[in-house]
C-alpha positions as CSV (number, residue, x, y, z in Angstrom):
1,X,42.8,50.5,41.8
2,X,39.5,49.2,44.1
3,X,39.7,50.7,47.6
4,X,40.3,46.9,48.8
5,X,43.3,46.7,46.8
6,X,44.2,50.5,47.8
7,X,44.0,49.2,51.0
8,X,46.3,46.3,50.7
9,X,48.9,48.2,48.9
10,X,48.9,50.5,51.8
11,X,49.1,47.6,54.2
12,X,52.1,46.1,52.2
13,X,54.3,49.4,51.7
14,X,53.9,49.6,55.7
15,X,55.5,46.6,56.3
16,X,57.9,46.7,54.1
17,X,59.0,50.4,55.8
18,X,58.7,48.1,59.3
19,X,61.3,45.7,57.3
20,X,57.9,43.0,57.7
21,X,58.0,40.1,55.4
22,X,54.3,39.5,55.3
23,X,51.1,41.2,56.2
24,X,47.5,39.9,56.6
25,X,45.3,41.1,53.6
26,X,42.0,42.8,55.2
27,X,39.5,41.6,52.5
28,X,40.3,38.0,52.3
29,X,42.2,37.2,55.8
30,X,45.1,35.5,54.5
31,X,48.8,36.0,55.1
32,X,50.2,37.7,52.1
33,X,53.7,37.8,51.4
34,X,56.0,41.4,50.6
35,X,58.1,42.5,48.1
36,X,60.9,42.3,50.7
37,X,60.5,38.3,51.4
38,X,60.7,37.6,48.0
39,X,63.5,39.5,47.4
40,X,65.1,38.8,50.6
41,X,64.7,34.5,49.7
42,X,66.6,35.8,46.7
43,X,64.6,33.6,44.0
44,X,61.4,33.4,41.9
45,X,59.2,30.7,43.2
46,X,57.0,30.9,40.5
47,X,53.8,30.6,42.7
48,X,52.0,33.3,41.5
49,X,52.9,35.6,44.6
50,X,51.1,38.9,44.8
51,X,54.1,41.5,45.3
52,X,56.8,39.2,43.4
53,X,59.9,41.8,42.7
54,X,61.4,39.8,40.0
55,X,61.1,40.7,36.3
56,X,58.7,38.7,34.1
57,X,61.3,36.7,32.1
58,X,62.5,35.2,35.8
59,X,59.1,34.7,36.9
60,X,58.5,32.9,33.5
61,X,61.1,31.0,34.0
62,X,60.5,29.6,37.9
63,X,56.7,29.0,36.0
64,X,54.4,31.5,37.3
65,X,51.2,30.4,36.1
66,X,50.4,32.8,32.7
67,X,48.1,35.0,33.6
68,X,48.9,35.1,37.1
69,X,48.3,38.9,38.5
70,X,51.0,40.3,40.3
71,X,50.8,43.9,41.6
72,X,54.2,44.9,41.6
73,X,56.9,44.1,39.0
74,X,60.6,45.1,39.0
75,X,62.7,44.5,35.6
């Protein structure tokens, strides 16, 4: 893991301890999305989202994009 992406993860697993829903991503500026939203919205989108909780086969099905990288991934 690149210390940018260290960095985010670290950023990410802090606000999801504050209970936060999103944090801002210090390389690129924008508003990223946690694990906790996602889960909390209780559905796959199927946008692609960085920290989506939801097993491949759901995120398949909502139509993540293939290919789409995703940092965390619950089954």
């Amino acid at each position: 893991m690149d210390q940018a992406r260290a960095a985010a993860q670290r950023l990410h697993d802090a606000a999801v301890a504050r209970g936060d829903r999103a944090y801002t991503d210090p390389r690129s500026g924008l508003f990223v999305m946690t694990a906790l939203h996602h889960r909390q919205r209780g559905f796959c989108c199927g946008a692609g989202c960085r920290h989506c909780p939801y097993s491949p086969e759901e995120q398949a099905a909502a139509g993540r994009p293939e290919g789409a990288p995703c940092w965390e991934r619950r089954g």
